[in-house]
KOLSE-712625 format. One line per 2 residues: their letters; for each residue x negated, y negated, z of C-alpha. Coordinates in nm, 3 decimals, padded with zeros to 5 digits. Example, Ala and Ser with C-alpha at 12.3 -4.5 7.8 and 13.67 -1.06 7.14 Angstrom:
residues 2
as	-01.230/00.450/00.780  -01.367/00.106/00.714 .
This chain:
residues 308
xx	00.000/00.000/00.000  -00.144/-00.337/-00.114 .
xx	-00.264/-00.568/00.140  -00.050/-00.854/00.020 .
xx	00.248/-00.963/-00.096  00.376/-01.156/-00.418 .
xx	00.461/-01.428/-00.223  00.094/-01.456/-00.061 .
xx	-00.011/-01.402/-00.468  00.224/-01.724/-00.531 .
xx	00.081/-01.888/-00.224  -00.256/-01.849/-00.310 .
xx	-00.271/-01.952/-00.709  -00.064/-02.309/-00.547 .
xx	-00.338/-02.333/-00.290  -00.612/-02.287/-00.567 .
xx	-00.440/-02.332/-00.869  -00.596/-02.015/-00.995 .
xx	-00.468/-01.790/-01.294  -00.206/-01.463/-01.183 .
xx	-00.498/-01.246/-01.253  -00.744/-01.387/-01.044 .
xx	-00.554/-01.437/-00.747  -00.403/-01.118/-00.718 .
xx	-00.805/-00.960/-00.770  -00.923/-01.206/-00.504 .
xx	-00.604/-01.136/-00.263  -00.729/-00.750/-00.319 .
xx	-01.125/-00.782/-00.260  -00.997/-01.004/00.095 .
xx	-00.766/-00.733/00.173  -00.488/-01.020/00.192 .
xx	-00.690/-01.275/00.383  -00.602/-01.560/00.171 .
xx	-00.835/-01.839/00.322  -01.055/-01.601/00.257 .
xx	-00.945/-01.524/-00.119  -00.976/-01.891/-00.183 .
xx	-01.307/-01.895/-00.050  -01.397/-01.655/-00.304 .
xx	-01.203/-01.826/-00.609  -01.415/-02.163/-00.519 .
xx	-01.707/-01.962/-00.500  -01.647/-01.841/-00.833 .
xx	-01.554/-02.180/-00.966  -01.181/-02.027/-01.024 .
xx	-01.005/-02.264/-00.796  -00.963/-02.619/-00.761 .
xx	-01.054/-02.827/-00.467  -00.763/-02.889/-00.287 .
xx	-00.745/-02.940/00.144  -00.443/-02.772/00.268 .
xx	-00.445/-02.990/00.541  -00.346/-03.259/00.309 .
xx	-00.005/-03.056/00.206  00.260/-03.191/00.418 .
xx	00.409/-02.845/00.568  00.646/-02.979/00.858 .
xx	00.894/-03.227/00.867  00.961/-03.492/01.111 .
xx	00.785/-03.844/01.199  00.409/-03.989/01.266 .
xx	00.418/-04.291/01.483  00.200/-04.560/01.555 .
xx	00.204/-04.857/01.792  -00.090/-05.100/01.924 .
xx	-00.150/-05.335/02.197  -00.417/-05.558/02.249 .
xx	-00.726/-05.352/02.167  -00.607/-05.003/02.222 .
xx	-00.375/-04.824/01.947  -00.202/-04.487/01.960 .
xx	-00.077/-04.242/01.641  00.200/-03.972/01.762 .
xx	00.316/-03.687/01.527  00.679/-03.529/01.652 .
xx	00.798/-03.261/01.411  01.171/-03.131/01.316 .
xx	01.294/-02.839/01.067  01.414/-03.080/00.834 .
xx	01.392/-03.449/00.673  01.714/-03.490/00.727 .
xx	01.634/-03.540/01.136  01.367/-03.754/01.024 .
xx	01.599/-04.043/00.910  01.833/-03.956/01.214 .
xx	01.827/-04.309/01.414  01.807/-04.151/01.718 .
xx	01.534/-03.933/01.620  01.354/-04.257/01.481 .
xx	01.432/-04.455/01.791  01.317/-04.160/02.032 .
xx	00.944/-04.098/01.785  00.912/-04.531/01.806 .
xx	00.975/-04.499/02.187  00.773/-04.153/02.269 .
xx	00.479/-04.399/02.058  00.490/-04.708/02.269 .
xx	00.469/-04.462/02.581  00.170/-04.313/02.457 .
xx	-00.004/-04.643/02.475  -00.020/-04.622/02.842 .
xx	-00.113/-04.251/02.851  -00.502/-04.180/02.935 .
xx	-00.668/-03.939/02.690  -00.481/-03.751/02.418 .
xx	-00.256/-03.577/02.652  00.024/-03.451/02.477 .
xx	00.143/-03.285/02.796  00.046/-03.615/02.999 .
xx	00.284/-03.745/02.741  00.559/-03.564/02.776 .
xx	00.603/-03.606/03.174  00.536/-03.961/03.134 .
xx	00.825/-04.195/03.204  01.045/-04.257/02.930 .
xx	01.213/-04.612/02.880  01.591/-04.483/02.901 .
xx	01.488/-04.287/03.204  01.361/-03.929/03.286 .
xx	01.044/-03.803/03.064  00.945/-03.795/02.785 .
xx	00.997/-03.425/02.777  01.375/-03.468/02.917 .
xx	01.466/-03.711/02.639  01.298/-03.429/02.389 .
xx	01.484/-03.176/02.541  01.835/-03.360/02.507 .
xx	01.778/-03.476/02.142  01.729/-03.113/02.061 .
xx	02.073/-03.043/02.203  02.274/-03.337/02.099 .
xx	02.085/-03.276/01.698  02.063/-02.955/01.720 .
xx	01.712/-02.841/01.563  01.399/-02.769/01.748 .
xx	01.168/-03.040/01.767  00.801/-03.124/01.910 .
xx	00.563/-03.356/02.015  00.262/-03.238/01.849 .
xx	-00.037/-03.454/01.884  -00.154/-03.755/01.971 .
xx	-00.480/-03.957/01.935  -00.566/-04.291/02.053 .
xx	-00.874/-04.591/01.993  -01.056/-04.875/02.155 .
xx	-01.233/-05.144/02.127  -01.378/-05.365/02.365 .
xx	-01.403/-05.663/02.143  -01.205/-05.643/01.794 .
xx	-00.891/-05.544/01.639  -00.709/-05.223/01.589 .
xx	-00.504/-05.211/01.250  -00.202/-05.013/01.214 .
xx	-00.108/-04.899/00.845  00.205/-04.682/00.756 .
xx	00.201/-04.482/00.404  00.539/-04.522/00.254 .
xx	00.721/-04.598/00.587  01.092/-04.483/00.658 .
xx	01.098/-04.735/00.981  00.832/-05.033/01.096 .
xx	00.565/-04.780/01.232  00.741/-04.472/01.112 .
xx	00.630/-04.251/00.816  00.424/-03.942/00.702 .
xx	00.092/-04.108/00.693  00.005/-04.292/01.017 .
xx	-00.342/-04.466/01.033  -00.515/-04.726/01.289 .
xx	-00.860/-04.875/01.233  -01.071/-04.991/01.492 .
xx	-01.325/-05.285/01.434  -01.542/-05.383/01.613 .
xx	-01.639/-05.778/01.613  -01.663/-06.132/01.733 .
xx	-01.470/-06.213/01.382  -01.161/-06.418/01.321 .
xx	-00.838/-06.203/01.357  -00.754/-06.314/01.016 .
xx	-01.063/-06.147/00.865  -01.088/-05.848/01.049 .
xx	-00.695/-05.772/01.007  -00.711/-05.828/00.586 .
xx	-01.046/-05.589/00.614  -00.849/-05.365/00.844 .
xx	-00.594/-05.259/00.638  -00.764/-05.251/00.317 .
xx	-01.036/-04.991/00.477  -00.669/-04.793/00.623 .
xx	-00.512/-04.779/00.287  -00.863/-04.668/00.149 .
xx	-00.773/-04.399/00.444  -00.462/-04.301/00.371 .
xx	-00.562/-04.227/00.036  -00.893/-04.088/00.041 .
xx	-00.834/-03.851/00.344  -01.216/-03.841/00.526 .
xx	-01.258/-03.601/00.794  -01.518/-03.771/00.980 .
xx	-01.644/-04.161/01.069  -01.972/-03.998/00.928 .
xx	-02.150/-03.705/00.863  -02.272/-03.612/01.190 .
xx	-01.906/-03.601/01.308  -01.800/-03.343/01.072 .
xx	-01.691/-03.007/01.191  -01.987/-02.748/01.189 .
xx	-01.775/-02.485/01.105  -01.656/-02.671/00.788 .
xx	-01.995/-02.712/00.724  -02.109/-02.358/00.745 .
xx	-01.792/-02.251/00.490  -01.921/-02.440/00.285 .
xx	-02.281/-02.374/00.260  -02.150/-02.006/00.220 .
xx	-01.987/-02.140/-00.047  -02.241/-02.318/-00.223 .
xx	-02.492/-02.049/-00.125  -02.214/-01.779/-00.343 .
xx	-02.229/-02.009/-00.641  -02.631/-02.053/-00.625 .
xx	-02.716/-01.715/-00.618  -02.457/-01.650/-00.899 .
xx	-02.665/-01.895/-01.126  -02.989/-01.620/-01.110 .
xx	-03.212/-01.894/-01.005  -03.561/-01.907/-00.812 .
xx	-03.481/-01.891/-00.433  -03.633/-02.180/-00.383 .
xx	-03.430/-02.384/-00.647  -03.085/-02.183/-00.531 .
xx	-03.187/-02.338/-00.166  -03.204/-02.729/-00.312 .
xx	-02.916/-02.637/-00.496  -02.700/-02.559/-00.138 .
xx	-02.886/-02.849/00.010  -02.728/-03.092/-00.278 .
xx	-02.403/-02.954/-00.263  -02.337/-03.020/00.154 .
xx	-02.507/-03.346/00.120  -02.249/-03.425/-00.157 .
xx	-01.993/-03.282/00.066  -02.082/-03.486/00.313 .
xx	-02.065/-03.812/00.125  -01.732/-03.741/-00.014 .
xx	-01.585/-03.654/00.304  -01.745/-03.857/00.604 .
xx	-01.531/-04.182/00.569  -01.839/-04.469/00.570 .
xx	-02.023/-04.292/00.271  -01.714/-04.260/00.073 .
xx	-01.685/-04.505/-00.235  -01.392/-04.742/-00.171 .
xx	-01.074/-04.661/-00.368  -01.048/-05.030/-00.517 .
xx	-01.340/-04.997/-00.720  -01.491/-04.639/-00.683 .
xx	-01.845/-04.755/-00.671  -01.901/-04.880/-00.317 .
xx	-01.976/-04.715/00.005  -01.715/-04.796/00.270 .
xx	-02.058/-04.867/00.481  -02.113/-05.131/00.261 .
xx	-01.781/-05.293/00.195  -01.776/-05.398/00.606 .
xx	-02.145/-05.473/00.590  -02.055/-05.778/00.318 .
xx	-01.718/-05.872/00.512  -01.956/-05.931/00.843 .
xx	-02.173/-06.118/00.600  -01.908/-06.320/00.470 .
xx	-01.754/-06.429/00.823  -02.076/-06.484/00.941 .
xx	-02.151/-06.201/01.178  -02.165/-05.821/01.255 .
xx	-01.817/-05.616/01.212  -01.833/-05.212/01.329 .
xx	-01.623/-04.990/01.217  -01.577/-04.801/01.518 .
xx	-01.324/-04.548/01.481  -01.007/-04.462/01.298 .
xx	-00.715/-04.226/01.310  -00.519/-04.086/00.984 .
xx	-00.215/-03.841/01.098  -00.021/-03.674/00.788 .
xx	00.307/-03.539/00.879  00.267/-03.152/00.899 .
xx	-00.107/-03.135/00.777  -00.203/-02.774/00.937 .
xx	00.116/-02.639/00.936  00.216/-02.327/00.825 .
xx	00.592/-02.357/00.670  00.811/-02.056/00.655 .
xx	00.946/-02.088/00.278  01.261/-01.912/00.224 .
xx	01.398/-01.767/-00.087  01.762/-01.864/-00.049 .
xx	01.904/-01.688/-00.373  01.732/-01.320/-00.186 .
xx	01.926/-01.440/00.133  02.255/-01.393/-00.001 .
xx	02.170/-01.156/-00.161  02.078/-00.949/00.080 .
xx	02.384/-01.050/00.289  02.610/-00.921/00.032 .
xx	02.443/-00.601/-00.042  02.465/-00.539/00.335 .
């Protein structure tokens, strides 16, 4: 009996956009592991580069809220959209957000047994939208940033409320600049964010195990090309360094004009207002990103219920 299914064959050839054929060989040789089967596709330069993080697979709101120099981005989840543009789901994600402001850490527990405006918790108010809606819902994550001297910018992706959406990000600058300046730099570097999805401030900060798949990656592909060892290990070397620049967010080139580090682009604005401007830290939520979503063939549903 085959280690997979068609659906994990159909799963796998959307993740990687790789032919029938190929998928269902890799799906095989991973015995149905398919992170593992798209390892093997990219190895084999069969699939293309896509983060599944970055596929929204959850529904419900991110949130985000500042105050003075502290900001706060909240994902709560629900089993459909339709919650989502539920006022009172809205009002309770807005509210949960403001709250989180005054929570230490990234508690999301701390969170929930905080004190929620309308009285109770946090967690009570959860628990009674779940019965008065009726779906499941749950605070997920939270992440908050500082600065001791600066401004935090909020940005919303296509918002459904002020400070509600599916792609939350805050920006945290550093510097002795004018508000004025630092907010207009602010949001272009968080719609550079939004859009260019960096997993790290830089490349030190990026996750060692990300780092390792993919010098197992790169390693597959070198030794594939029949190279010298010693030219197969500059060839790995290149490829995480390039990894690294395309995915630590002040080496990336800015989306306006695709040629300049994001490094530079708040070097010059420092320049420009006459003195030094940090980026410090920023947060990008996407609704769902990590999230496994049950997909269910409605038509075999009733089906099924008929035949039995």
């Amino acid at each position: 009996m085959a280690a997979y299914t068609i659906a994990d064959v159909k799963k796998l050839r959307e993740i990687s956009g790789a032919g029938m054929m190929d998928a269902k060989k890799a799906l095989e040789e991973a015995n149905g592991d398919i992170e593992a089967a798209v390892d093997a596709l990219r190895a084999k330069g069969l699939a293309a580069v896509q983060k599944k993080s970055s596929r929204t697979a959850a529904e419900g709101l991110v949130g985000v809220a500042v105050t003075g120099t502290r900001g706060v981005a909240v994902e709560v989840n629900s089993e459909t959209d339709f919650v989502a543009k539920n006022d009172q789901f809205q009002d309770f994600v807005r509210k949960t957000t403001e709250v989180a402001l005054g929570v230490d850490g990234d508690d999301v527990e701390a969170l929930k047994g905080a004190a929620y405006p309308d009285g109770g918790t946090v967690s009570d108010k959860l628990t009674n939208n779940v019965a008065t809606i009726g779906e499941n819902q749950q605070v997920r994550r939270m992440k908050t940033v500082e600065v001791s001297n600066g401004v935090i910018v909020p940005y919303m992706h296509n918002a459904a409320a002020p400070n509600l959406g599916k792609i939350g990000v805050l920006v945290a600058l550093e510097s002795e600049a004018g508000a004025d300046v630092l907010e207009a730099l602010g949001k272009q570097l968080a719609m550079h964010i939004a859009a260019a999805f960096p997993q790290a401030l830089d490349a030190d900060g990026l996750d060692a195990e990300v780092i390792e798949r993919e010098r197992k990656i790169a390693a597959e592909k070198a030794a594939e090309s029949g190279k010298p060892a010693e030219v197969q290990e500059k060839m790995v070397d290149g490829a995480i360094k390039k990894f690294a620049k395309e995915n630590a967010l002040l080496s990336q080139l800015f989306v306006m004009d695709n040629k300049t580090p994001i490094a530079d682009v708040v070097a010059k604005a420092g320049k420009e207002a006459g003195t030094s401007i940090v980026l410090k830290d920023y947060v990008r939520f996407q609704l769902g990103e990590g999230i496994e979503k049950e997909e269910s063939d409605f038509a075999a549903e009733v089906a099924a219920a008929v035949g039995g």
